[in-house]
N, C-alpha and C positions, 0 to 999 in steps of 0.2 A: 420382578425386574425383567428388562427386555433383552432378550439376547443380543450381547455385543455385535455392533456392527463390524466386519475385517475389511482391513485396509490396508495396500499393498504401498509399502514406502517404495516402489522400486518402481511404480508406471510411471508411462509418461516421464517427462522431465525428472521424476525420481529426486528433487529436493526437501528443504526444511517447507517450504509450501505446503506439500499435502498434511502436515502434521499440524501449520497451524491452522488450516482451513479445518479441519478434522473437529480441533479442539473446540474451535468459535460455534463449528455447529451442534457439535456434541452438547457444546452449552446452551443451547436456544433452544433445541429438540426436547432434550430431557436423555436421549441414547448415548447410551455408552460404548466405547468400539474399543476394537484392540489393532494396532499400527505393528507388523513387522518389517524389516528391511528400510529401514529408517535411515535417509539420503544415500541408499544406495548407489547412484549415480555420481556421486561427492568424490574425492581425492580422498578425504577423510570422512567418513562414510559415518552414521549412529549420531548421538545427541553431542552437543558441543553446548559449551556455555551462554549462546545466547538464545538457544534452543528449548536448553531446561530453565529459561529464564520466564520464557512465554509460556513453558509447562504449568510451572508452579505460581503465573497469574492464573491460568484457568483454573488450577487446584484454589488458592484461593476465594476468585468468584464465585465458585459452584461448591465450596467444599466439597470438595472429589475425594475420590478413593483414585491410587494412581500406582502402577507397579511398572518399576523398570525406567525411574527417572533419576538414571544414574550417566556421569560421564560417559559418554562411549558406547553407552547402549543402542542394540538395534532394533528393541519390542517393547514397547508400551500398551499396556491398559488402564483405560480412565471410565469413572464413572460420577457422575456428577448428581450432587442431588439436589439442583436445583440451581437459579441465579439472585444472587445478593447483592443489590447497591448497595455501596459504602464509598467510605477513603481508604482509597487505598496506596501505596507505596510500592514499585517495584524495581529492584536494582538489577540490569542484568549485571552489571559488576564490570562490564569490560568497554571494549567500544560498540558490540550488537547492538543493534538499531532498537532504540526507542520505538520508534515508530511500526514496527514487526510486533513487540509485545501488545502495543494498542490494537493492532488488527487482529491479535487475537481475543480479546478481552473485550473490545467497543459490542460487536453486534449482540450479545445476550445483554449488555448493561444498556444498548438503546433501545432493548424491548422490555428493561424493567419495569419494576413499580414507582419506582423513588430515583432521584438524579443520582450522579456519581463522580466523585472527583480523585484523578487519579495525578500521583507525581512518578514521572521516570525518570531512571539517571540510566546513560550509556550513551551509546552513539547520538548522534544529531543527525552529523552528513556523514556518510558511510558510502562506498560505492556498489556496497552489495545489498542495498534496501534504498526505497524512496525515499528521500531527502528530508528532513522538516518542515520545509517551502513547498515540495508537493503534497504533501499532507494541508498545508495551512493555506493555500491558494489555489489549489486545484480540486483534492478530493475532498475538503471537509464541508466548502460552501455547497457543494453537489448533494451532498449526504443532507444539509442543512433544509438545503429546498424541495426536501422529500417530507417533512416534518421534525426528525429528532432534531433538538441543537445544540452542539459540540462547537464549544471555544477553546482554542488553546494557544497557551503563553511559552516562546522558548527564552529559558531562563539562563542556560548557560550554554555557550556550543561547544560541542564534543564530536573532535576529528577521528577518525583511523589513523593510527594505531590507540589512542592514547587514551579515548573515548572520555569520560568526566562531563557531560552533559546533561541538559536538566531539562525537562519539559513537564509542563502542569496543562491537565486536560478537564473540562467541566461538561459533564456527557448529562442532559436534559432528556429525557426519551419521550414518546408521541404515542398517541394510544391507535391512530391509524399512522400509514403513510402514503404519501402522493408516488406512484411511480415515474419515473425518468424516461422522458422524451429527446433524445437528442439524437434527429437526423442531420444536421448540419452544424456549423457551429456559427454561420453568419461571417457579418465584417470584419475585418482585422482592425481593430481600436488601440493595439499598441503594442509596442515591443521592446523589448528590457532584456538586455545583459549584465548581470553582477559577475563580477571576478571578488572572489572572497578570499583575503588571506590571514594565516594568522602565524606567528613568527616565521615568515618568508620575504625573501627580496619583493619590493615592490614592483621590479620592472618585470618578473614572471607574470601578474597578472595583466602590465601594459603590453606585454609581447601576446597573451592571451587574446585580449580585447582588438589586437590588431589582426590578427591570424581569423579568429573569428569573423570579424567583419569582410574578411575576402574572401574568406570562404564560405558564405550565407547567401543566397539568392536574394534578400532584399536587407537594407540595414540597422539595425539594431541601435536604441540609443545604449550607450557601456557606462559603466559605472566603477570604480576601485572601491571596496570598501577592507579596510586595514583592522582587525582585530588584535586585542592584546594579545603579545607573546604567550602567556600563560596558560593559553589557551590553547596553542598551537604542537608542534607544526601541523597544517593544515592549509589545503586551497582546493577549493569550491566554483566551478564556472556555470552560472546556473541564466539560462533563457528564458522567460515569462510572455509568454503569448497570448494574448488580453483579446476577444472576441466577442459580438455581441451575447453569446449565448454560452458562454464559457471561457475558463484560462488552464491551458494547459503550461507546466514546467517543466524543463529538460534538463539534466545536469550532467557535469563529467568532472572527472576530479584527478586533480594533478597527483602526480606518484610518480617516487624515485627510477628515476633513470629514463622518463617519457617526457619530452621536452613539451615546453607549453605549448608551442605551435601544434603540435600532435593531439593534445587535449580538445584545442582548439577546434582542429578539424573534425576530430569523433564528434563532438559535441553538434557541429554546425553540419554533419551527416543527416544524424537523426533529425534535428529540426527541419531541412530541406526536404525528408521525404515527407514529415509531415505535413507543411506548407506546398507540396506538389499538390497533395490530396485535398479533398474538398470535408474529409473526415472529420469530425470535431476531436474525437476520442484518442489518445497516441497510445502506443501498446502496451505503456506500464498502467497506467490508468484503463485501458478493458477489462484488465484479469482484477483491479482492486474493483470494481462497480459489479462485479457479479453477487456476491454476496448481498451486497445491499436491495438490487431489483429482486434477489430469488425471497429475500424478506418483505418485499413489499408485495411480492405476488405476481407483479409482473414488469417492462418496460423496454427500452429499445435502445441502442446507439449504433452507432457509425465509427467505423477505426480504422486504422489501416490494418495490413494483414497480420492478425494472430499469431503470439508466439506459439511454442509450443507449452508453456506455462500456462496460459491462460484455455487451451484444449484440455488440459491437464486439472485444473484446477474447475473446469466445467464437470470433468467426470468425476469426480471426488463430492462437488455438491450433490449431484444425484445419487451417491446413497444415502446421504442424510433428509434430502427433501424433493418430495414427489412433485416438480413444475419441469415442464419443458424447457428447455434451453437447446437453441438453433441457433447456429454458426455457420454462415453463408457466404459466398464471395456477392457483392455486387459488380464488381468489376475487379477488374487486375489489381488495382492499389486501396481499392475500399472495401469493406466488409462489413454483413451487418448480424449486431446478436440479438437475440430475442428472449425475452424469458414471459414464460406463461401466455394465457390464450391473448396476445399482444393484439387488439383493434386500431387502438389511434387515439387521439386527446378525444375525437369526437364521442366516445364513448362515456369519456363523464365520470366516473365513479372512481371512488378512491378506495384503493386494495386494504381491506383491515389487515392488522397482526395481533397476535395472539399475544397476550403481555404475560407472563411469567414472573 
């Protein structure tokens, strides 16, 4: 056995990130590691339940050995022995984002042997994880045109607080993959606002779609769409930015005691800096695209400036895996990353991976 990789829950941004980045590669590697000081940076710092949710899928995956996946804890060690397609089921139980357990659990199931179809229940839209719609319009066509193909269906939506949603994902894996070229993102081919509600006044998301539109630099077609009570409460204001070479999504989410106009304007913040930039890439989408290039061996984008998550989430792949990764300004509002010996399309070759 190889000696555990350590990993410090406490650098950089010091969130649930490095734990699940930890875990995804821990599964692809074959290395085992040990995590202490686990979301040290947190209000409420150690494992929470959507935390040990994404735990006990990689346990699953990899039939792992796993110590210290307990509420509250700050030390985890895991050892995996190995990655298994199958069906699989995972509940985090609460409203935790669906979409977090998949990013920990997709990258060893697209480097499998055999496909893999998985169902989650919890969150859907969440404001503290990427949305459903950026996962299913942004990141997963991306992931797609690299070789693996992953389709997925949301089958019931599930707000904060209240979570109960359901998503089913059909993960294909590729025995090579293309890496990702995207210096630019091209023309603007369209633009799309949803105001999504679900047991809420209807004129919160027309005061939304109003607010937004004066406050965007250019205008947006709006849309209302009313979900059943049942589902709710919940409201979602989500921007779709259609370009030739990609769609990036933005979202912000209504919550008690922040008036929709307010929603409004966060929301049509971040879009404006993205549409200043010539950047294809927006900065929730940099930090989830590294994983996928440092699998494929190499690739490039353009973003705006770097959180600190995704500097964070750079140094945590490099103990699992030996490629470069460069993070450079281009200019004041652009930036570009790099991973592995990056030439250009004119170089031709498609980076193999190693299928487990």
């Amino acid at each position: 056995m190889s000696k555990p990789i350590d990993i410090d829950g406490a650098f950089g941004e010091g969130g649930g990130q490095i734990l699940r980045t930890s875990l995804a590669l821990s599964l692809v590697t074959g290395n085992p590691f040990r995590i202490g000081n686990i979301r040290a940076a947190r209000a409420k710092p150690g494992l929470r339940k959507q935390h040990l949710a994404a735990v006990r899928a990689a346990v699953a995956v990899g039939r792992a050995q796993v110590s210290g996946d307990v509420p509250g804890s700050s030390e985890l060690a895991f050892q995996p022995r190995g990655c298994f397609a199958g069906d699989y089921t995972f509940e985090v139980g609460s409203a935790g984002s669906c979409g977090l357990v998949l990013q920990t659990v997709s990258p060893a199931l697209l480097m499998a042997r055999h496909p893999s179809r998985l169902q989650l229940g919890g969150g859907t839209h969440n404001p503290f994880a990427p949305p459903y719609h950026f996962l299913q319009r942004t990141f997963l066509p991306l992931l797609n045109r690299m070789g693996p193909q992953v389709r997925s269906e949301l089958q019931q939506w599930g707000f904060y607080p209240a979570g109960g949603g359901r998503v089913s994902v059909d993960i294909t894996p590729a025995p090579q993959w293309t890496p990702l070229d995207l210096p630019a993102r091209g023309d603007l081919i369209r633009c799309d606002l949803q105001a999504i509600l679900a047991g809420l006044p209807r004129h919160i998301a027309d005061r939304e779609c109003r607010a937004f539109n004066a406050a965007v630099s250019r205008p947006f077609d709006a849309r209302v769409e009313e979900l059943p009570d049942t589902v709710g409460p919940g409201n979602v204001l989500m921007a779709t930015i259609e370009s030739t070479h990609m769609t990036e999504v933005f979202s912000a989410f209504g919550r008690r005691g922040v008036s929709a106009e307010k929603v409004a304007t966060e929301l049509a913040g971040a879009v404006n800096t993205y549409l200043a930039s010539d950047a294809p890439v927006g900065q929730q989408l940099a930090d989830q695209l590294l994983i996928p290039l440092a699998l494929a061996g190499r690739g490039r984008y353009r973003t705006t400036p770097p959180t600190r998550h995704t500097h964070t989430n750079v140094a945590v792949i490099g103990q699992f895996l030996s490629i470069p990764i460069s993070v450079r300004p281009v200019d004041t509002e652009v930036w570009e990353i790099r991973l592995g010996d990056w030439v250009g399309k004119q170089d031709g070759a498609r980076a193999g991976t190693t299928r487990r």
